[in-house]
C-alpha positions, 0 to 999 in steps of 0.5 A: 494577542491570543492567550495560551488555550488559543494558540494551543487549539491553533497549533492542533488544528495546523497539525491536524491540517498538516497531517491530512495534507501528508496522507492527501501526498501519501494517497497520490504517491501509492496511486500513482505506483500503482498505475505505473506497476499496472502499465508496466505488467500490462506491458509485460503480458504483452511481450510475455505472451504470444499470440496464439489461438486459445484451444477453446475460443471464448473460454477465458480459463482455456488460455492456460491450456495453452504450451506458452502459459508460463507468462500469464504465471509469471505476470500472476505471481509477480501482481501478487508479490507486489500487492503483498508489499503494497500491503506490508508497507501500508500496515508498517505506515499505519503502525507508525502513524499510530504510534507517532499519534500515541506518543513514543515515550510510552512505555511497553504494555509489558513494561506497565506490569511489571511496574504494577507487579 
């Protein structure tokens, strides 16, 4: 039987465990939207924009001098979009994983002053 300290560092170390394999799932699922968002705006850039010839071949930034420019904005705004929830999402999910590390029953910055007030 172990004692108390032991089973203590045990319990950590499961979490510990169990925390790493959660962020493990959590990096695939992110991955794996945006392969799928990738794939999906490549398609779009596809079906968006006709084929035509470029005014100056060989000219990367000539394509939107082209009339029919409007879907590579399409396609541009909508990545950007989309890499801006990506990214609020992700902060929101480290926000929480902090305070879920830190404890939720602690109290406000604010409310620690006025404690000591």
């Amino acid at each position: 039987m172990y004692d108390t300290a032991r089973r203590v560092a045990l319990v950590k170390q499961r979490v510990r465990e169990m925390g790493r394999q959660r962020r493990r799932r959590e990096v695939g699922g992110l991955s794996a939207v945006c392969l799928l968002l990738f794939a999906a705006l490549m398609q779009a850039v596809g079906t968006l924009i006709g084929q035509g010839q470029t005014a100056a071949q060989g000219v990367f930034g000539a394509m939107l001098l082209r009339e029919d420019a409007g879907g590579y904005v399409l396609v541009a705004v909508v990545s950007f979009a989309a890499a801006v929830v990506i990214t609020a999402l992700c902060f929101r999910l480290r926000s929480k994983e902090n305070r879920r590390k830190d404890g939720t029953d602690k109290p406000n910055r604010h409310e620690k002053e006025e404690k000591s007030q």
